[in-house]
SERO-4910 file (N, C-alpha, C, O; in steps of 0.05 Angstrom, whole numbers):
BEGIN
 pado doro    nc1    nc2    nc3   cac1   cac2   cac3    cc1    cc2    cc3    oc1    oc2    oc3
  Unk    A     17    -24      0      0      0      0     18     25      0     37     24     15
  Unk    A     14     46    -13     24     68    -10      8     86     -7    -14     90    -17
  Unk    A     28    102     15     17    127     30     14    155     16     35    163      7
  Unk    A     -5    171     13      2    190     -8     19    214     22     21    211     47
  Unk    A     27    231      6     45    248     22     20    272     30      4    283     15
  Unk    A     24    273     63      6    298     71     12    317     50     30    315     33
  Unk    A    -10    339     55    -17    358     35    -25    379     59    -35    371     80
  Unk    A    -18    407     54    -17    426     78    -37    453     69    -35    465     48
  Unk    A    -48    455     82    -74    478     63    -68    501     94    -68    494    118
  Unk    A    -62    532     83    -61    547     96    -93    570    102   -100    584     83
  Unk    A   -108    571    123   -122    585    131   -124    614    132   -114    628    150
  Unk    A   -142    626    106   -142    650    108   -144    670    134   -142    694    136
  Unk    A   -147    653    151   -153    671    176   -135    683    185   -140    705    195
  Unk    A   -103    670    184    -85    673    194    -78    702    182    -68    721    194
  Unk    A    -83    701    162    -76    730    148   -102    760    151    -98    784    153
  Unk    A   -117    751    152   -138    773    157   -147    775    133   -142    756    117
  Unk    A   -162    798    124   -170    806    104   -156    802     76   -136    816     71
  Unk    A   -163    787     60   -148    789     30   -166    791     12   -163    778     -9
  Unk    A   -185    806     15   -200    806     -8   -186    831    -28   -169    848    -21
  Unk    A   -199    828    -54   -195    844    -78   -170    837    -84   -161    815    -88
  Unk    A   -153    870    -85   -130    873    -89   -109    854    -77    -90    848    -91
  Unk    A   -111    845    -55    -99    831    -38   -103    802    -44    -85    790    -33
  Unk    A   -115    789    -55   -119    766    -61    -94    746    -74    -86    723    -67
  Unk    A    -84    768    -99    -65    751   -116    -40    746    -95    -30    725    -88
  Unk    A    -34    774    -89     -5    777    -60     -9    751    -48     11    736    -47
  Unk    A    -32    744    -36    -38    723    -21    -27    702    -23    -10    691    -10
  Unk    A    -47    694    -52    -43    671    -59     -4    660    -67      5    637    -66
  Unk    A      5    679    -72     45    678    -78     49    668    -56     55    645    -53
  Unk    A     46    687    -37     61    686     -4     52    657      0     70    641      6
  Unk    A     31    650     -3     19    623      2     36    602     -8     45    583      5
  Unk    A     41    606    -30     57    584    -55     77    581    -41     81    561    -28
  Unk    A     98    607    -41    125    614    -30    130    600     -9    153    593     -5
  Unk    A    109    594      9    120    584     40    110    558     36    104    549     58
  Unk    A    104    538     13    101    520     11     76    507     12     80    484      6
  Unk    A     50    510     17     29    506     19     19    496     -1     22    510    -22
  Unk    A      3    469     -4     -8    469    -24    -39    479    -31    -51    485    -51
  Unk    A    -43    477    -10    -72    491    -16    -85    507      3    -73    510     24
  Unk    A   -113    521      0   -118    544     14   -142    538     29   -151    517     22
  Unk    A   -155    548     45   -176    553     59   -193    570     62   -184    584     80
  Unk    A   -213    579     56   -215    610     48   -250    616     62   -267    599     68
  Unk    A   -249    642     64   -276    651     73   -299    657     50   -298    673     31
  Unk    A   -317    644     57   -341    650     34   -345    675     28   -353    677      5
  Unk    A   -341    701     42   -339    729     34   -320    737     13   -329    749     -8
  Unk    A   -295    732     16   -272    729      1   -273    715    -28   -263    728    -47
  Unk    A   -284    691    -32   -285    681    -55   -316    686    -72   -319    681    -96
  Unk    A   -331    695    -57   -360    701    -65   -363    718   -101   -378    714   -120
  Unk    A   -343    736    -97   -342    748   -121   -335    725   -145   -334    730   -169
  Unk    A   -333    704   -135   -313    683   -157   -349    664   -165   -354    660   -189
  Unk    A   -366    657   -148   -383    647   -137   -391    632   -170   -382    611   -177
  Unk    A   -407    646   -186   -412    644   -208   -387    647   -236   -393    651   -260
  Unk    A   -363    644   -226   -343    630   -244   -305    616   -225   -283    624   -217
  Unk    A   -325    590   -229   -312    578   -209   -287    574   -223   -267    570   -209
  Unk    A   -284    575   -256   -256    560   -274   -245    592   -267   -222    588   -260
  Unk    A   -250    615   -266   -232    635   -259   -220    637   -235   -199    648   -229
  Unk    A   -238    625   -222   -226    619   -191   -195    607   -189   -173    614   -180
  Unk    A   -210    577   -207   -191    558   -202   -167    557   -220   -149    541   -218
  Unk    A   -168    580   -242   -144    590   -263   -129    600   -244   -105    595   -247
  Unk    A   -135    615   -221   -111    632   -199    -94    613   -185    -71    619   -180
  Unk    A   -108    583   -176   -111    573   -158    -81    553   -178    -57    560   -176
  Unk    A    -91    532   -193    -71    533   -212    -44    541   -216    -23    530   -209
  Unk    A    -50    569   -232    -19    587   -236     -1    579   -214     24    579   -218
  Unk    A    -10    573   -190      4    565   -169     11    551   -152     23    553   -130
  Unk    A     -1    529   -169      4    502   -156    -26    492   -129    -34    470   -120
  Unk    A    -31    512   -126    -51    509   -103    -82    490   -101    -91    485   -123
  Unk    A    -93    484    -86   -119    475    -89   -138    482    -66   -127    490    -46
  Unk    A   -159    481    -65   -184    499    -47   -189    472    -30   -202    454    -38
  Unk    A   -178    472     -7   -176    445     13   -200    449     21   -215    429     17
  Unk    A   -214    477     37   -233    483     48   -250    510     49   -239    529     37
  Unk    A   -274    515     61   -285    536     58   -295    541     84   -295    523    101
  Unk    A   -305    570     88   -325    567    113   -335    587    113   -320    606    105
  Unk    A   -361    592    121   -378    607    120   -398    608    153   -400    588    168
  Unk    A   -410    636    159   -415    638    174   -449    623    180   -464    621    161
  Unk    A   -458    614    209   -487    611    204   -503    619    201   -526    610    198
  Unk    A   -496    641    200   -524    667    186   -526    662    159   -550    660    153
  Unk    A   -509    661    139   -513    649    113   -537    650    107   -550    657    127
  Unk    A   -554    645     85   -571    646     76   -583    617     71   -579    618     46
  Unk    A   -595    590     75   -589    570     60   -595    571     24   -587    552     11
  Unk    A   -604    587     14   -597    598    -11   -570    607    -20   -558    595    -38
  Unk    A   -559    627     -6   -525    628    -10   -506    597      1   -486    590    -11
  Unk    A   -516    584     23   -502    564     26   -498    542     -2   -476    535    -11
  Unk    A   -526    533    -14   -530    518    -32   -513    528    -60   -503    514    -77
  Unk    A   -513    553    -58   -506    569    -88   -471    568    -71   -458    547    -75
  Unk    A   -469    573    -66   -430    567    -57   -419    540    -51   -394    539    -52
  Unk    A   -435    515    -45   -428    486    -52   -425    481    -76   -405    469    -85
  Unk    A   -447    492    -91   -437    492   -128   -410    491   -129   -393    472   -133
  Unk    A   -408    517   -125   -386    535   -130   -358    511   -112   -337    507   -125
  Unk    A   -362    501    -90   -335    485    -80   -338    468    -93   -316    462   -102
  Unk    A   -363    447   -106   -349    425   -119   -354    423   -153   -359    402   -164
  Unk    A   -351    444   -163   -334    455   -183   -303    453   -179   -286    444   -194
  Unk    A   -300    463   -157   -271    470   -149   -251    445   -146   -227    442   -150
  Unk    A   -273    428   -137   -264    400   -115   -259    399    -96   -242    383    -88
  Unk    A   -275    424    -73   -258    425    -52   -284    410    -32   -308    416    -33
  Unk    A   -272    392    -15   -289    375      0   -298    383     24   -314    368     35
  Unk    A   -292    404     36   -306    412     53   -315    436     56   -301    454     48
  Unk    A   -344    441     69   -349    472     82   -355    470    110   -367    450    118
  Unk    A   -349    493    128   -343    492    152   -363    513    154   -362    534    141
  Unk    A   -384    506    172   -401    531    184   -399    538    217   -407    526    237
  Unk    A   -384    560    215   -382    571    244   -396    590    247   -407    602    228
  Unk    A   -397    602    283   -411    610    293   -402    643    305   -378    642    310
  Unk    A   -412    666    310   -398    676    331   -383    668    355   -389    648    368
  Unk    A   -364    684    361   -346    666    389   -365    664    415   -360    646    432
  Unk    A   -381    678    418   -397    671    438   -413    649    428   -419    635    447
  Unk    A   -422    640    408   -445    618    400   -459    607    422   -446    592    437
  Unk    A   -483    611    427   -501    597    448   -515    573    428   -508    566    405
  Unk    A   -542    562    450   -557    550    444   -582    562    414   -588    547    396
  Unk    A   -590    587    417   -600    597    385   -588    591    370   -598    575    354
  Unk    A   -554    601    366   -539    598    349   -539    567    337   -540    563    313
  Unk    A   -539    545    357   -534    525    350   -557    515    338   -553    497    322
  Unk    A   -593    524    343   -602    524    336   -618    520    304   -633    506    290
  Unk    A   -597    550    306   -602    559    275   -591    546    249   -599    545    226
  Unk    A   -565    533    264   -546    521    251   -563    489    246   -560    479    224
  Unk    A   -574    480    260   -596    448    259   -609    463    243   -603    455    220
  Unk    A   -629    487    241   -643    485    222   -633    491    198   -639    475    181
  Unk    A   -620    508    189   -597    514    166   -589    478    150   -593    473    126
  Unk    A   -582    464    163   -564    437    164   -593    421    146   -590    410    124
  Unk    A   -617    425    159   -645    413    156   -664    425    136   -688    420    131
  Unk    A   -642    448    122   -666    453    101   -685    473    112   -702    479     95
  Unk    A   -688    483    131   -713    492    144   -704    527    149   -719    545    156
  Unk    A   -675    527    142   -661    552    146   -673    580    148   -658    600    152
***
């Protein structure tokens, strides 16, 4: 059996804000320090939403791939459904729905019904 070799996806979080202008910078610095792939916030890639091969032409040029996504639970389940498109176009296998740092019991709430269609 062979093992494939970990694969290291860096978290937009770590950097803060990269939207627009800041995006391409990103994505280098990303390459540069070895990363193969990225993580990114549904705000951030949203503009890409409805052309995912432009997305994934950036993503490319640089060796990179879209490991993950995440989006907040307020989301819309209309924007959630319309941005899964959009990840598995990409191929990227996961989306992560988090919460405010306080998240209570509503929050978690909202997130069962979001999860249930009932959003």
């Amino acid at each position: 059996m062979t093992i494939a070799a970990p694969r290291f996806a860096c978290m937009e979080l770590m950097w803060g804000d990269i939207s627009g202008s800041k995006l391409e910078p990103w994505l280098d610095e990303i390459r540069d320090l070895g990363f193969t792939g990225v993580a990114m916030r549904r705000t951030t890639l949203w503009p890409y939403v409805d052309e995912p091969r432009r997305f994934a032409a950036l993503l490319d040029a640089r060796g990179l791939s879209l490991a993950g996504a995440y989006a907040t639970t307020d989301t819309s389940a209309a924007d959630i459904e319309r941005f899964c498109v959009f990840l598995r176009a990409l191929g990227c296998p996961d989306l992560v729905l988090h919460g405010a740092a306080r998240a209570g019991a509503a929050e978690r709430g909202q997130l069962a019904r979001l999860l249930d269609g009932r959003g």
